[in-house]
C-alpha positions in Angstrom: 14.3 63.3 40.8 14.0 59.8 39.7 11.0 58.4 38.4 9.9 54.7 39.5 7.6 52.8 37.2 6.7 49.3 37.1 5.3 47.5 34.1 1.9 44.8 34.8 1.7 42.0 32.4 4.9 41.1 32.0 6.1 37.5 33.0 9.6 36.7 30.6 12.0 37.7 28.3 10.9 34.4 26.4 8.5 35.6 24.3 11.0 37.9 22.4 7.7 40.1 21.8 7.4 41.1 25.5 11.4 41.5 25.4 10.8 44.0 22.5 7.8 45.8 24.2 10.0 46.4 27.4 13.1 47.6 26.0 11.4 50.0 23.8 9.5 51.2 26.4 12.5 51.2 29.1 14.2 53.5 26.1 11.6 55.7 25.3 11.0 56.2 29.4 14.9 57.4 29.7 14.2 59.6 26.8 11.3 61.6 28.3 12.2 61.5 32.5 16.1 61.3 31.8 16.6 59.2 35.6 14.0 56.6 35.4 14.0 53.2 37.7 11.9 50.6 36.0 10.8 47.3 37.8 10.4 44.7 35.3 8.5 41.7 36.8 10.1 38.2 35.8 9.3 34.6 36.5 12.7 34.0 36.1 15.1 37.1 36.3 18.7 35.2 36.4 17.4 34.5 32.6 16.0 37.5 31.8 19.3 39.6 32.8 21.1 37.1 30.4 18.8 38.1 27.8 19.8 41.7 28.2 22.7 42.3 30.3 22.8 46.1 29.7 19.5 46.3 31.2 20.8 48.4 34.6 22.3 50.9 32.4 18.7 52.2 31.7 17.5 52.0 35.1 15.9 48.7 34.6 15.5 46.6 38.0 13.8 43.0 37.7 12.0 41.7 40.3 10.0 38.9 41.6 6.7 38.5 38.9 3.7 38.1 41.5 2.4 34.9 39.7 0.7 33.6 42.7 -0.9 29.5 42.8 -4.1 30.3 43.1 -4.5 32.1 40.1 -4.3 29.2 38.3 -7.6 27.5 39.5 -9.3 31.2 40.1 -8.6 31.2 36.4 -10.1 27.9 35.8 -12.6 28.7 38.1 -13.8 32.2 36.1 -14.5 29.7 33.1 -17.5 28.6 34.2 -20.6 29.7 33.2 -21.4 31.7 36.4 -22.3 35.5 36.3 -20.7 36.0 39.6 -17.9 34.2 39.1 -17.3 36.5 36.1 -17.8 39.8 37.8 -15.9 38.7 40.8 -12.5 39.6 38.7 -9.7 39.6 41.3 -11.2 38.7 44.9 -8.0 37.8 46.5 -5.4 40.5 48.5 -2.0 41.5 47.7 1.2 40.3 49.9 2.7 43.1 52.0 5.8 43.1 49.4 4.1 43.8 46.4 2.2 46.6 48.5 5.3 48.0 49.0 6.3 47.7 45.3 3.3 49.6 44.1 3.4 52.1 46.8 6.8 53.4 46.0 5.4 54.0 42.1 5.4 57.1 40.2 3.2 55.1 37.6 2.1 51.9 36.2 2.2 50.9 32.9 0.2 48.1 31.8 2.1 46.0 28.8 2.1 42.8 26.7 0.4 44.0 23.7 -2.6 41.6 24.3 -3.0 41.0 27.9 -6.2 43.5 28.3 -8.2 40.9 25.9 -10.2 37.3 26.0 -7.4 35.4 24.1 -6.2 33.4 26.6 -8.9 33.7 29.6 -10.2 36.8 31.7 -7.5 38.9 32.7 -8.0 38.7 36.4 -4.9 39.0 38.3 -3.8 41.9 35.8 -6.7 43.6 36.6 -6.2 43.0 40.4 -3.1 44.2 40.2 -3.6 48.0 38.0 -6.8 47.8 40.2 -4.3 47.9 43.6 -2.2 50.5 42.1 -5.1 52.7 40.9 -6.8 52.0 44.7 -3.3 53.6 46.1 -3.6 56.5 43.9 -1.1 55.6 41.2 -1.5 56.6 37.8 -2.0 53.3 35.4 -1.7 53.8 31.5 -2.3 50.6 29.1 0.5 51.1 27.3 0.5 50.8 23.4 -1.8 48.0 23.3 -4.8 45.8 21.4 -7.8 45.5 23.7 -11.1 43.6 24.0 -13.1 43.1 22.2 -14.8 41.4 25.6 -18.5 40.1 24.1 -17.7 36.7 24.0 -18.5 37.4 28.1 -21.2 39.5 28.5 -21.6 39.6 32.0 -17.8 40.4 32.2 -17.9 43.5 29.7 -19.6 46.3 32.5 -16.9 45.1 35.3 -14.4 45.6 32.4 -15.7 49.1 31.5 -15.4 50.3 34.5 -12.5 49.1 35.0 -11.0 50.8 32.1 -13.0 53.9 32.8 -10.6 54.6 35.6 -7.4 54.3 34.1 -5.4 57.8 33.1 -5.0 56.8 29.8 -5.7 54.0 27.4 -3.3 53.8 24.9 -4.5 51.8 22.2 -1.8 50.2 19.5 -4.5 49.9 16.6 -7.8 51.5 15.3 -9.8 48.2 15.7 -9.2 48.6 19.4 -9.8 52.4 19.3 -13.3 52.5 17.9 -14.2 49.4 19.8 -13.4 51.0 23.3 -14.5 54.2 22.2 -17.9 53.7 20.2 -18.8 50.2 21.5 -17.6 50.4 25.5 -18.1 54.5 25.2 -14.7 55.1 27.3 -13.6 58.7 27.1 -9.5 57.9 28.2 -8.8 56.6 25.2 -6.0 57.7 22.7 -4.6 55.8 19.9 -0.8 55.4 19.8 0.9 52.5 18.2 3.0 49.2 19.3 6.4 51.0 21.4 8.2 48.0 19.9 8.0 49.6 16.7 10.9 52.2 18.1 13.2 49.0 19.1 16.4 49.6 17.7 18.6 47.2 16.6 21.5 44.9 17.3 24.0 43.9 15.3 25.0 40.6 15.0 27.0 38.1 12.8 25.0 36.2 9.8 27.5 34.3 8.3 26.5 31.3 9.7 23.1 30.8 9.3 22.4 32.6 6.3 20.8 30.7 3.8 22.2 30.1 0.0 19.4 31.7 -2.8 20.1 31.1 -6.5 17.8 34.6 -7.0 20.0 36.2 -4.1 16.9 37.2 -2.2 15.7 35.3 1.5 12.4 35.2 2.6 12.0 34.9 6.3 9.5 32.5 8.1 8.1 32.5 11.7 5.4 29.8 12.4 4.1 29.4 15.8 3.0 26.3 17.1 0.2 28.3 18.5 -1.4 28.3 15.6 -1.8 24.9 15.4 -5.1 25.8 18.2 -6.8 27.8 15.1 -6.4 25.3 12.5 -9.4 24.0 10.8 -10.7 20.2 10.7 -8.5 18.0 8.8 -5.8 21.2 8.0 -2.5 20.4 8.4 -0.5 23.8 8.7 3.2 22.0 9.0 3.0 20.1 5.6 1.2 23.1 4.2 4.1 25.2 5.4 6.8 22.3 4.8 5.2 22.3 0.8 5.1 26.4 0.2 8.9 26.4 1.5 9.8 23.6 -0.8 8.7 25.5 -4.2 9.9 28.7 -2.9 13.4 27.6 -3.0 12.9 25.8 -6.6 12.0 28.8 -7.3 15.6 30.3 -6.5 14.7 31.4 -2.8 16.3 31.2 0.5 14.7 30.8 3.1 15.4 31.6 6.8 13.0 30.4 9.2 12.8 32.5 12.4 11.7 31.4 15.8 10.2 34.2 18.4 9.3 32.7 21.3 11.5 30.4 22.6 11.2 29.6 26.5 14.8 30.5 28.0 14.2 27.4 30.1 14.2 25.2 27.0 10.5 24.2 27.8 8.9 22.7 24.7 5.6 24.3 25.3 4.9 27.1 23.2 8.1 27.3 21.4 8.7 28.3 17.9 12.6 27.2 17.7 11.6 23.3 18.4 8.2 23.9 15.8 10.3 24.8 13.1 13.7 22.7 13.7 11.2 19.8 13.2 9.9 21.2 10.1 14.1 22.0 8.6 14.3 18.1 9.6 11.9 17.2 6.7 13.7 19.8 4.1 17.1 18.2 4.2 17.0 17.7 0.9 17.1 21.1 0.2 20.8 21.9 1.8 21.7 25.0 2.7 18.9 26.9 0.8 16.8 26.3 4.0 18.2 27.2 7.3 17.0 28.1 10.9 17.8 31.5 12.8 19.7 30.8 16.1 17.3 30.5 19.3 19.2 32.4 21.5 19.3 35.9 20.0 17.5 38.6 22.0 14.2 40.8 20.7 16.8 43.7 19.2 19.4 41.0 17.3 16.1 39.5 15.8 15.1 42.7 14.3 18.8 43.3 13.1 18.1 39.6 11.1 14.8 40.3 9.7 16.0 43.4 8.8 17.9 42.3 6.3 15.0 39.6 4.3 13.9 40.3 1.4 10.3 39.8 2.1 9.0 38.0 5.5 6.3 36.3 6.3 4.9 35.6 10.3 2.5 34.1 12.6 3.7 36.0 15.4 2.6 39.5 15.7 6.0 41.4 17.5 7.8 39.3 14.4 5.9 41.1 11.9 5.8 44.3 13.6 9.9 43.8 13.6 9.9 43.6 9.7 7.5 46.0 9.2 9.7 48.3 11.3 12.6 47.6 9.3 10.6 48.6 6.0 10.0 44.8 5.0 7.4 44.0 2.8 5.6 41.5 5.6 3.1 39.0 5.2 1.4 38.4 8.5 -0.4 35.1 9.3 -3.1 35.8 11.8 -5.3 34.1 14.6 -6.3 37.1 16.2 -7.7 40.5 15.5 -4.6 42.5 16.5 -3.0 41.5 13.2 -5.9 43.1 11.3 -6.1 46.0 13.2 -2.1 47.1 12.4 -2.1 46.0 9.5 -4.9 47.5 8.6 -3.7 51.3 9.9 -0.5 50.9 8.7 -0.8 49.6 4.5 -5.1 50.0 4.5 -6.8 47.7 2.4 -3.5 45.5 0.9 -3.8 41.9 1.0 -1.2 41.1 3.6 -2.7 39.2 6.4 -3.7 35.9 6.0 -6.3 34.1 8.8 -4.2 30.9 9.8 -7.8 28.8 9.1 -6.8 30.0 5.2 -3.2 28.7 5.6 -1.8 26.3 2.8 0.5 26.4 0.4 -1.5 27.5 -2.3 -2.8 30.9 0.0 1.1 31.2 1.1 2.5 31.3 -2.6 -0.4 33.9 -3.2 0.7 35.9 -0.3 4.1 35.9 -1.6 3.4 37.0 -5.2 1.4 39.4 -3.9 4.6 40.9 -1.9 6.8 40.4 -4.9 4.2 42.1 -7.0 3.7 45.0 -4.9 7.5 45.3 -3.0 8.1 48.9 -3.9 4.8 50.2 -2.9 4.8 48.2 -0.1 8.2 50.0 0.4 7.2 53.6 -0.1 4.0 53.1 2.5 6.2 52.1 5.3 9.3 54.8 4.4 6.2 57.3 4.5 4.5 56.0 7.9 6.8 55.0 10.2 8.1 57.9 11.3 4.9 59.2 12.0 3.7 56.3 14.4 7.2 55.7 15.6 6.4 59.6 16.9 3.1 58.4 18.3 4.7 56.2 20.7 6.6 59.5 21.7 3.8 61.9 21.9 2.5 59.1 24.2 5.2 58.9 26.5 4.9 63.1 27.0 1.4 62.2 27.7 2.4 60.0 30.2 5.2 62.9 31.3 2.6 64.9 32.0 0.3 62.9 34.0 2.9 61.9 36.1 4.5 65.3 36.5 1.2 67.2 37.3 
């Protein structure tokens, strides 16, 4: 009998992150039920079937994202400092439609890797939204994500705990999350699992055209996110910083291959790494062809099949790094958030491989690098020795899941 799941928090296949979360997930899903259906919300699903055209093969179906108006000034709204306007969470209904949608569920899975956190504002409509299906009965897992920490709100963090507290399972991508959820929010429903992306396979695609020229024959890869640009420090400039390090690096006999990772499939220049960077590759000319850009059109799995094959890479965006780190590349992450930390930190311990993007210059970059150069083939052996243990996590999750679901 098939098994209908739909997955809260995700918007667009634009963020190539959220691309990677689903299809791993949609994979891994098949895997366990056999005949799954999953409903995939999207802003904008003619794009998002582009972006993945196989995508009814494995049962996918994309519908309508419930992004409603209102949210936007409830969300504006929550910021002020009002205790009942932060405990209010979601105080609006749900359409008849996506009633409908929710009732015909077998489960909900709860994705984006970060949505369950205070990085971008209080997660109201997702919560309204797992709340409904939870209210109707359904089973609702966070699936292989970073969450909280929520103290930044205090009168936000008991709603939240309760919350959670009623969800079947909590699976949390990183131990930071873990111990925070389970020593400082004292949930019982928590179990650690790891990011599903890290299970994306790969896609193979043709090179020959971007690849850059190295005199050393080795090419770093680079993803810089404009976002970063919100965590800088006073009087830091992150794109000459970055524009410098890339200059010695190839006087140095590198290539370098700069990768974009979200890049709105609408062209929108908001948020989007392929127009940061192409403004960046406009002030290396000078540099030919030892300096190139990744095309901006390649899905989450033909990314992975690039970065794969770097020598070393280096990345602001968090599903980039987890792609190379995947792949076994020595990885460099540059970090505004605590979820860096966190996998970082369970997967190679105490190395010196994330950078806070406040540290960022070209200096702290080189010194990242050497230390990846210095420390490649240990680097190497920790990954070779790890992954298939927390690529089985995200497994051992998904029979959890199985079960729940199955009774």
């Amino acid at each position: 009998m098939t098994k209908r799941f739909y997955l809260t928090g995700q918007r667009t296949f634009g963020n190539r992150g959220c691309e990677a979360i689903v299809r791993s997930t949609v994979m891994m899903l098949k895997r366990k039920f056999g005949d799954v259906q999953v409903l995939v919300p999207s802003e904008d699903i003619e794009r998002d079937q582009q972006q993945w055209p196989e995508a009814s093969d494995y049962g996918v179906s994309f519908v309508e994202a419930y992004l409603p108006q209102h949210n936007r000034y409830w969300t504006h709204l929550q910021r002020l400092p009002f205790k009942f306007l932060k405990q209010a969470v979601w105080p609006f209904g749900f359409p008849s439609k996506f009633r409908k949608q929710i009732e015909s569920l077998d489960a909900v899975l709860s994705i984006g890797g970060d949505n369950y956190s205070l990085d971008y504002h209080l997660p109201s409509l997702l919560m309204g939204q797992d709340g409904l299906a939870m209210q109707l009965g359904k089973p609702v897992f966070i699936w292989g994500a970073s969450v909280g920490p929520f103290d930044a709100e205090p009168h936000f963090v008991p709603v939240m705990r309760q919350h959670l507290s009623r969800m079947s399972a909590i699976f949390a991508r990183e131990n930071i999350s873990y111990t925070y959820l389970t020593e400082k929010l004292g949930l019982m429903n928590v179990v650690k699992m790891t990011d599903p992306a890290f299970t994306l396979q790969k896609e193979k695609v043709d090179m020959t055209e971007f690849w850059p020229k190295s005199e050393n024959g080795q090419v770093i890869g680079l993803n810089i996110s404009p976002l970063i640009e919100k965590y800088k420090k006073d009087g830091q400039d992150l794109r000459l910083e970055t524009i410098k390090f890339i200059a010695n690096v190839v006087h140095q006999g590198f290539g370098v291959l700069l990768i974009p990772h979200v890049i709105p499939l609408d062209g929108n220049e908001k948020n989007n790494d392929a127009i940061y960077m192409t403004s960046m590759l406009q002030d290396l000319r000078n540099l030919g062809k030892s300096v190139n850009i990744m095309p901006s059109h390649f899905n989450a799995a033909q990314i992975k099949q690039v970065i794969s094959q770097l020598n070393f890479f280096m990345g602001a965006r968090t599903h980039a790094t987890i792609a190379a780190l995947s792949s076994g590349v020595p990885t460099l992450s540059i970090s505004y958030s605590v979820k860096a930390k966190g996998i970082n930190q369970d997967l190679l311990g105490d190395m010196d491989v994330v950078l806070p993007t406040p540290e960022l210059t070209s200096v702290s970059l080189m010194n990242g690098l050497s230390y990846l150069i210095e420390h490649e083939q240990e680097i190497k052996q920790i990954l070779s020795d790890k992954l298939p243990e927390w690529q089985a996590r995200v497994e051992k999750a998904a029979e959890d899941v199985m079960q729940k679901v199955q009774g």
